[in-house]
DRENSEGU-623441 format. One record per residue (C-alpha): x, y, z; residue in one letter. Coordinates in pm, 1 decimal. Layout:
BEGIN
- xx,yy,zz,res
- X,Y,Z,A
...
END
This chain:
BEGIN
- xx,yy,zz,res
- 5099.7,16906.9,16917.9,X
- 5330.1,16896.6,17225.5,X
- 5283.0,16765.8,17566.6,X
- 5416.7,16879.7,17867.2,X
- 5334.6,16771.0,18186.2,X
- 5332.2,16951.9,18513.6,X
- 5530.1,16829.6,18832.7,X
- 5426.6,17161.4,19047.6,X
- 5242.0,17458.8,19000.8,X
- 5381.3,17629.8,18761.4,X
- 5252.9,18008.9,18701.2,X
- 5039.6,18109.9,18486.5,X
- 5182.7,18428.1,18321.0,X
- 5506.9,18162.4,18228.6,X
- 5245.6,17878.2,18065.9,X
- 5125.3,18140.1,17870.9,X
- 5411.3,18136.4,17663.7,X
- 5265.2,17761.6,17506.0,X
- 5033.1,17787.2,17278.0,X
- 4740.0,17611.1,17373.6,X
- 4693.2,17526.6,16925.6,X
- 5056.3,17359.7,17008.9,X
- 5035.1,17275.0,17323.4,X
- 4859.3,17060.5,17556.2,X
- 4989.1,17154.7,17949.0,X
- 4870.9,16983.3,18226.6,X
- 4984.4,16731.2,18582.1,X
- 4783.2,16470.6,18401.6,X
- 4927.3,16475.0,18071.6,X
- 5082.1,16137.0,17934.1,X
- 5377.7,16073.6,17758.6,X
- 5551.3,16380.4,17769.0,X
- 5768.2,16541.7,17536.3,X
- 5901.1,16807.2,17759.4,X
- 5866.2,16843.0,18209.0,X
- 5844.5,17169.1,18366.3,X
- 5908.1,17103.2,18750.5,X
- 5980.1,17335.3,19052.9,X
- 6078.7,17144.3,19352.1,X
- 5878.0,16800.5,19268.3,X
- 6164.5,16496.0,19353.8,X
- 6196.9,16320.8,18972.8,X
- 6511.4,16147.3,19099.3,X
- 6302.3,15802.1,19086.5,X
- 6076.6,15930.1,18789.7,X
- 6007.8,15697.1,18506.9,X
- 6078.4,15828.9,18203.2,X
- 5870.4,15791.9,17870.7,X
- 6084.5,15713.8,17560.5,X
- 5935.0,16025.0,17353.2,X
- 6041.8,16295.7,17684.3,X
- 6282.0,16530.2,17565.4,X
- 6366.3,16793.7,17835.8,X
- 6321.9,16843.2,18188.0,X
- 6326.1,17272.4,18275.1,X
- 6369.2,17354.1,18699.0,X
- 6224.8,17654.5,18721.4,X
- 6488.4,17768.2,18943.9,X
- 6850.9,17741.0,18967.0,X
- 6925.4,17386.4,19192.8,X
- 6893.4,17101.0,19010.2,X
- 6917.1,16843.9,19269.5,X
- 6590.9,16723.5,19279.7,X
- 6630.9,16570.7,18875.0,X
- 6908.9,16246.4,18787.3,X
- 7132.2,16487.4,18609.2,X
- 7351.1,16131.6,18431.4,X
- 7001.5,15958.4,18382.0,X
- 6896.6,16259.6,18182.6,X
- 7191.3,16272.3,18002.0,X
- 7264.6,15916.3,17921.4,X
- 6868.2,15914.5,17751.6,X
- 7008.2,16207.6,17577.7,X
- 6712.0,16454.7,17800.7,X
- 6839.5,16785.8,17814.1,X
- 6766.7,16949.1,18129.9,X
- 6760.2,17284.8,18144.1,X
- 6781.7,17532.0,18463.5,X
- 6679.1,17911.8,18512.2,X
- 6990.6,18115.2,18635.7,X
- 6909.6,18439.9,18711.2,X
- 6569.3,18443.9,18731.5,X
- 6505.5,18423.9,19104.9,X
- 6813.5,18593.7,19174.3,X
- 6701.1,18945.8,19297.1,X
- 6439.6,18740.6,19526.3,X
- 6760.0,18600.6,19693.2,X
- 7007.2,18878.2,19706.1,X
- 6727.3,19043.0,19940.0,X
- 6662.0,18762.8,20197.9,X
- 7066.0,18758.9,20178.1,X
- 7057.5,19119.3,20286.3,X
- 6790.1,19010.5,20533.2,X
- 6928.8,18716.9,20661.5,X
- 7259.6,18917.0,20706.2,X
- 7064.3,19220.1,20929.7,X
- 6873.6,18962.9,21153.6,X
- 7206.5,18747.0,21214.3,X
- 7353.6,19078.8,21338.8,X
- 7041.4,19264.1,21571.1,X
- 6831.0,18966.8,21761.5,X
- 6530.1,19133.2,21553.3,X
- 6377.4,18761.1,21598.5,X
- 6441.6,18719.3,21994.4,X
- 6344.4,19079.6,22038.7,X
- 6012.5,19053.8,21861.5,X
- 5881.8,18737.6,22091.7,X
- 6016.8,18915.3,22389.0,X
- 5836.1,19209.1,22363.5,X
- 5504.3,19005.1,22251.9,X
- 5553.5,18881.0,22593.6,X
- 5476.8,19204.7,22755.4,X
- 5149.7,19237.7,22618.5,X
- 4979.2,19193.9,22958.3,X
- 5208.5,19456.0,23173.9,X
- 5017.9,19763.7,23056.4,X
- 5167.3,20144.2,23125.7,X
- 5498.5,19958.6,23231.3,X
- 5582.0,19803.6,22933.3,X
- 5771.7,20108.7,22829.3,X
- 6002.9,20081.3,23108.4,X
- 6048.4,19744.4,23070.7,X
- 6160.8,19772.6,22694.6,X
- 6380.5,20021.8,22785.0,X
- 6502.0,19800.3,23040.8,X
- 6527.2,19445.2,22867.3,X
- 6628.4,19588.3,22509.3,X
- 7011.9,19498.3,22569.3,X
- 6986.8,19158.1,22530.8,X
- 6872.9,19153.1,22169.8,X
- 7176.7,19447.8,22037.8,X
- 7418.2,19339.5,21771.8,X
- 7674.1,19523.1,21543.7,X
- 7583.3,19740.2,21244.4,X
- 7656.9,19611.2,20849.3,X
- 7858.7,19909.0,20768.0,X
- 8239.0,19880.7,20747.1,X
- 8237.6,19493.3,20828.5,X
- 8372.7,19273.3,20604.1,X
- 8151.2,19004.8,20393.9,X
- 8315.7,18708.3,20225.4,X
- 8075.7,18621.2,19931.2,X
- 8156.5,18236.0,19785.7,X
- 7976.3,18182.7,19458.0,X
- 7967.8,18474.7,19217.0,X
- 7710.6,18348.5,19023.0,X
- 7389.1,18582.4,18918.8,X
- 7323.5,18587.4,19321.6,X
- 7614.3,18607.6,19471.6,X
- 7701.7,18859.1,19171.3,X
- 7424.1,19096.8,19304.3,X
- 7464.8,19059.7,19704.7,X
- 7813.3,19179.2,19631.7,X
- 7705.2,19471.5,19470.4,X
- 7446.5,19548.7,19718.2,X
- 7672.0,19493.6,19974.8,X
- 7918.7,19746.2,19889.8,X
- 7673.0,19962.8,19853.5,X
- 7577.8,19961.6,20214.8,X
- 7917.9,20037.7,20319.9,X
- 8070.4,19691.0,20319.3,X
- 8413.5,19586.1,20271.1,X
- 8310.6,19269.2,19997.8,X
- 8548.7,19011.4,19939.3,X
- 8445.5,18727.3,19686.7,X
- 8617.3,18420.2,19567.5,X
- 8474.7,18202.9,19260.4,X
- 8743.9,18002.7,19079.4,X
- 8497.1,17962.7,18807.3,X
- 8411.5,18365.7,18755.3,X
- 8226.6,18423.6,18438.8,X
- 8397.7,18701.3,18206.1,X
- 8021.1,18848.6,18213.8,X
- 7965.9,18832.9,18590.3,X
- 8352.4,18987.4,18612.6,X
- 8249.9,19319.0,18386.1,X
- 7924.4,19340.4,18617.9,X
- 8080.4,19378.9,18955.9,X
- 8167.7,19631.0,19168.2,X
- 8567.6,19767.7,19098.9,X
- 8506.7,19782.0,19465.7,X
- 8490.5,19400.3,19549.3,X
- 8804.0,19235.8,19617.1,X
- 8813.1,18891.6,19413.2,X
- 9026.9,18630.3,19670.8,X
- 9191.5,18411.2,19514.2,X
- 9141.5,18158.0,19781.7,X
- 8898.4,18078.0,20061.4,X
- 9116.3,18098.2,20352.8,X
- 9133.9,18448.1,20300.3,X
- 8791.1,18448.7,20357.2,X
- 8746.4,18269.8,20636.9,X
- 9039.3,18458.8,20812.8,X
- 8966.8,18847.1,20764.4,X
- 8583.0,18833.1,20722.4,X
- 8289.8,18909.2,20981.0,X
- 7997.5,18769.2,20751.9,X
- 7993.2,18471.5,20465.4,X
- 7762.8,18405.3,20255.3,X
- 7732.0,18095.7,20013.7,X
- 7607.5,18072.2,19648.1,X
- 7746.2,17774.9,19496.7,X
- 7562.2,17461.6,19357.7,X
- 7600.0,17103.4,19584.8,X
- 7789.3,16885.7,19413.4,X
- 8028.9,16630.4,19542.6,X
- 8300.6,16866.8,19571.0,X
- 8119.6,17145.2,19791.7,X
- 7914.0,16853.3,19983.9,X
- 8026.9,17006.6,20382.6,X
- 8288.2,17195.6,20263.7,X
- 8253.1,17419.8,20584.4,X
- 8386.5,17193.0,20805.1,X
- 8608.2,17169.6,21115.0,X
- 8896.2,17288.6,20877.8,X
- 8688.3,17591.2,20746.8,X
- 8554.6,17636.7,21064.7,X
- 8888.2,17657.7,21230.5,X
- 9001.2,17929.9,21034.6,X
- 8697.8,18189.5,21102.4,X
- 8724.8,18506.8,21352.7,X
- 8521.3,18452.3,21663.0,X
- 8206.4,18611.5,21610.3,X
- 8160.3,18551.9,21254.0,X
- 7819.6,18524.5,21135.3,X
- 7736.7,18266.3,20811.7,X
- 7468.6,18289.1,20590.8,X
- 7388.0,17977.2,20348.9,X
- 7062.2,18064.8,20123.3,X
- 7210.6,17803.9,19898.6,X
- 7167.1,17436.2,19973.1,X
- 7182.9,17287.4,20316.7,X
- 7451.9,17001.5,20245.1,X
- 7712.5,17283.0,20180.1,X
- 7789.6,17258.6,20597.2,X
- 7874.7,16979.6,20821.0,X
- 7604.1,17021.8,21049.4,X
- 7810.9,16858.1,21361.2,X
- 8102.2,17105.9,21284.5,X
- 7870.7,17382.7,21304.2,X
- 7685.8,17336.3,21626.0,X
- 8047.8,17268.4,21776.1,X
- 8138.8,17641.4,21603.8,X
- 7854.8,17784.9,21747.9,X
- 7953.8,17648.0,22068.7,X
- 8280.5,17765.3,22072.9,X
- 8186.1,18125.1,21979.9,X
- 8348.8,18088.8,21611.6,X
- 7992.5,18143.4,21445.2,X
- 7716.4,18432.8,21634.7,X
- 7446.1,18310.5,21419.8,X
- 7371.5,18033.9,21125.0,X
- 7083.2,18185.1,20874.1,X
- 6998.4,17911.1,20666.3,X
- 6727.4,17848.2,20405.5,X
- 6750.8,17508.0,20419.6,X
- 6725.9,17400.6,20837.1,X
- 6687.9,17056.1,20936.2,X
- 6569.1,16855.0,21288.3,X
- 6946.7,16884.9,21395.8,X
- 6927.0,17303.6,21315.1,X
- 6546.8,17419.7,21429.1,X
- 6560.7,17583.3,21787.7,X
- 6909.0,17564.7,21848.9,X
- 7014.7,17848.1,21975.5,X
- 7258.9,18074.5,21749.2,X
- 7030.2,17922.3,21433.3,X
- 6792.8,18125.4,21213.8,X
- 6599.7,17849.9,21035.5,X
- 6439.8,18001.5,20733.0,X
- 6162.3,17784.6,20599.1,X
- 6294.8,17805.2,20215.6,X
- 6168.8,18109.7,20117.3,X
- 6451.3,18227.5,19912.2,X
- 6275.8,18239.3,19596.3,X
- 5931.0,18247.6,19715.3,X
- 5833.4,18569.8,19574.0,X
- 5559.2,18581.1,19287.9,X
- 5787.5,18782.6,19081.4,X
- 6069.7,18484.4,19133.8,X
- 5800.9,18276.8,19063.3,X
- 5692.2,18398.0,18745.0,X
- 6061.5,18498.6,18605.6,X
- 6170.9,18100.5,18656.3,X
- 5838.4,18015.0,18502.8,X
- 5885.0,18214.8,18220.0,X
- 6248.9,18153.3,18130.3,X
- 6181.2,17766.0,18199.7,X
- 5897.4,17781.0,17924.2,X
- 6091.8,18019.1,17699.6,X
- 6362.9,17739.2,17704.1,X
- 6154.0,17459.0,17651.9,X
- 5942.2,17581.1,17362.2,X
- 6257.0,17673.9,17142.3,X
- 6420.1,17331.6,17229.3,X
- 6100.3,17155.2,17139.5,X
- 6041.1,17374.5,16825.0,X
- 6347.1,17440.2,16672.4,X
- 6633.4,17224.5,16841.6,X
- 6776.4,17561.8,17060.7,X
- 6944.0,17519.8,17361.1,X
- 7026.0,17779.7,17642.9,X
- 7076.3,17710.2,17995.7,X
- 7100.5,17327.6,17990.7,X
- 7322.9,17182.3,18287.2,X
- 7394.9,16853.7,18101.3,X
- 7454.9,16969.8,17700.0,X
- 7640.9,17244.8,17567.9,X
- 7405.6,17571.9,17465.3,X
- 7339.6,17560.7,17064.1,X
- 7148.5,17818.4,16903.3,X
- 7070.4,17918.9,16508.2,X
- 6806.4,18084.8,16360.1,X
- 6593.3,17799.9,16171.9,X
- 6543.5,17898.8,15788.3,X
- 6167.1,17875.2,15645.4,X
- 6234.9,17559.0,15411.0,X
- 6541.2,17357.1,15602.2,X
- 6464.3,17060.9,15803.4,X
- 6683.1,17036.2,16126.4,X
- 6836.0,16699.8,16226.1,X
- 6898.5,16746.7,16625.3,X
- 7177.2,16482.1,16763.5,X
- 7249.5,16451.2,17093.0,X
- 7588.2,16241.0,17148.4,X
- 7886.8,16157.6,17334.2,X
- 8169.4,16359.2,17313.5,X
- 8422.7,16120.8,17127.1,X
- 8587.6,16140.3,16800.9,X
- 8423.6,16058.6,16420.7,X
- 8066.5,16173.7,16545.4,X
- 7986.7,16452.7,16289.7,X
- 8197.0,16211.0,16011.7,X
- 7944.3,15947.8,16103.1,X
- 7639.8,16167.2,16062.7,X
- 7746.8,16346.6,15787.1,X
- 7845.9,15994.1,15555.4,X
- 7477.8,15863.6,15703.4,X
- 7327.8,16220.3,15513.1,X
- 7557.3,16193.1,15208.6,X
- 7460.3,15833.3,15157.0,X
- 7088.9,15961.6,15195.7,X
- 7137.4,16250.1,14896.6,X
- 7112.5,16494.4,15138.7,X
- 7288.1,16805.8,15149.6,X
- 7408.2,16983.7,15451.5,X
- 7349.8,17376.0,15413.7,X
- 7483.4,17432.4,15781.2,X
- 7610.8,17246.5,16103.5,X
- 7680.4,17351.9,16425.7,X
- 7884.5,17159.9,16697.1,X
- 7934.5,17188.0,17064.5,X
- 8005.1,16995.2,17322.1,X
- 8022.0,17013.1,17713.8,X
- 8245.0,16760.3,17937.4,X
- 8121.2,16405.4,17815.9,X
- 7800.3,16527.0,17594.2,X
- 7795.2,16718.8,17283.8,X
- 7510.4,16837.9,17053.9,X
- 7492.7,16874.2,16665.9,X
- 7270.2,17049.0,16469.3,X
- 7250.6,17001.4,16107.4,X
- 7013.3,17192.9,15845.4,X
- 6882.3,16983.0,15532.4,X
- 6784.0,17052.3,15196.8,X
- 6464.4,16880.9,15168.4,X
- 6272.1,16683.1,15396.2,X
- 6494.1,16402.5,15646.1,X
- 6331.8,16034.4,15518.7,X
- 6281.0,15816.2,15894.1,X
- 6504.6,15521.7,15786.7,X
- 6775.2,15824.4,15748.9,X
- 6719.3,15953.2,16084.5,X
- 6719.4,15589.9,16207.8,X
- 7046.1,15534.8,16056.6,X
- 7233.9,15787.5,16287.5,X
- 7042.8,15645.4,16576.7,X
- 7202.8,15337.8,16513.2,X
- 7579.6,15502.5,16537.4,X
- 7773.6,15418.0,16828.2,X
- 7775.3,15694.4,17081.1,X
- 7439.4,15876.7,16960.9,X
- 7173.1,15946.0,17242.2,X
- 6932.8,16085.1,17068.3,X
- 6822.3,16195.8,16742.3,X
- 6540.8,16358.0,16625.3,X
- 6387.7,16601.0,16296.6,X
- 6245.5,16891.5,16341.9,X
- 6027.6,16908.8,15984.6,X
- 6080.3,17152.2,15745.6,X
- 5698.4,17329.6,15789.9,X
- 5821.5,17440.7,16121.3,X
- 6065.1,17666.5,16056.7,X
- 6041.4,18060.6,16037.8,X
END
């Protein structure tokens, strides 16, 4: 029986995918073998010793201590993609109300309610103040062509758009899915110097942490409008208000507004409703599941932000021996002489790594004895280790 305990609510159609004769799922359960969490904070979490995985059921992983995880050898997976049409529309939205004062316009007129046969005249009359320029033919700078970004560019072209996007990190996948019509930059200041919107989808880490800054800033055509539906930190707050001052930026849309942002004028403060659709919802719930229950069952990994994706069919018959390690030379030696000094034979082993973390799975004849499994705990550099029995494969 597995545990996993609850941080938010998660939905339903995505918990379906435990079993409840495997699983027990719950916010109260103890001792957890695996978290599923949405937006809960876990940076300050105690962790059991038996906890395995953490799955976001989104994209950001901000809220979880990514080096904490990883050092306890708890793989922490994410779910890219899965909210990502959610997005790409409040992009498209975000990007139409930055341009036409839809927002102003809409309390102004409520404001006529009591004027009776003259409020047509008096829309007709006040309706100026809340015009703004059309999508088509401008030029959007997308940063981040990740699944979002990937699909705003798309859809942006598609309404006429001149699309310019710049991701140093471009996936070969992502590449073969967009548009021959986007132009890929191959820096940002080309960007920021020829485009009328910009929109952000990249992760915060501490090398995008208020990257738009004065410098960024400084660069922009007067006028510009910026769109940021990805994480707050991502702009220096103080070097935007100045921008908006100045006349560099129309209009902020942001997902993520602050004290410093609400009611200032120039700022659309979106209450984080990115991926708050129930079909978001249920996608990162059932990817985030999906992921968890083929860790937890047969040692797979997809999508995890801290160890390298590993994934092999587990034969009826072969136990699985799951180490989770640093990346430094003689690991697999280590493991292997533990095994051979056991009498056990190795019918297959896979090996990757990612940065300072790799993962190795290794398929036994026979069952794995505990003192064996123990033994590769005790090598220097392992995390984690742990046998998935032979009974559960198939």
């Amino acid at each position: 029986m597995y545990h996993i305990k609850l941080l938010n609510k998660i939905s339903k159609t995505g918990l379906a995918r435990f079993d409840t004769g495997h699983y027990a799922v719950g916010e109260d359960v103890a001792a957890p073998d695996a978290i599923v969490v949405r937006s809960a904070d876990c940076q300050n979490l105690a962790f059991n010793p038996e906890l395995l995985s953490i799955a976001r059921a989104g994209a950001g992983v901000n809220n979880i201590p990514i080096d904490r995880c990883s050092e306890a050898g708890i793989v922490v997976f994410n779910t890219p993609g899965a909210n990502a049409n959610a997005v790409k529309e409040l992009v498209l939205c975000a990007m139409l109300l930055s341009s036409r004062d839809v927002y102003g316009g809409l309390k102004w007129a409520e404001t006529l309610a009591a004027e009776g046969e003259a409020v047509p005249k008096l829309i007709e009359k006040g309706k100026g103040a809340f015009v703004g320029p059309e999508l088509l033919g401008k030029r959007l700078g997308v940063i981040g062509l990740g699944a979002i970004g990937l699909l705003v560019a798309n859809a942006a072209e598609k309404l006429g758009m001149e699309v310019f996007g710049f991701d140093p990190y471009l996936s070969l996948e992502h590449a073969w899915e967009m548009s021959n019509a986007v132009h890929y930059a191959r820096d940002l200041k080309t960007i920021y110097e020829s485009c009328d919107y910009i929109t952000l989808h990249l992760p915060l880490t501490d090398g995008t942490k208020g990257m738009l800054g004065a410098e960024a800033f400084g660069q922009m055509k007067p006028g510009m409008r910026l769109i940021n539906l990805a994480r707050g930190g991502l702009v220096s707050e103080p070097d935007l208000l100045k921008a908006i001052a100045e006349g560099i930026v129309a209009c902020y849309a942001t997902d993520f507004p602050s004290a410093a942002m609400i009611g200032k004028k120039g700022v659309l403060a979106i209450p984080h409703l990115g991926a708050s659709t129930p079909e978001s919802e249920e996608n990162c719930a059932l990817m985030a599941a999906a992921q968890t229950a083929d860790y937890l069952e047969n040692g797979n990994i997809t999508n995890s932000v801290n160890f390298p994706e590993l994934k092999s069919p587990k034969t009826p018959g072969i136990s699985r021996l799951c180490v989770l390690h640093k990346n430094i030379p003689n690991m697999i030696a280590g493991v292997a002489s533990v095994l051979a000094s056991a009498g056990l034979n190795i019918e297959s082993m896979h090996n990757r790594s990612k940065s300072d973390y790799a993962y190795s799975g290794l398929d036994i004849v026979g069952d794995i004895p505990g003192e064996c499994a123990a033994a590769v705990a005790a090598i220097s550099g392992i995390l984690r280790v742990r046998v998935i029995p032979r009974e559960n494969g198939g």
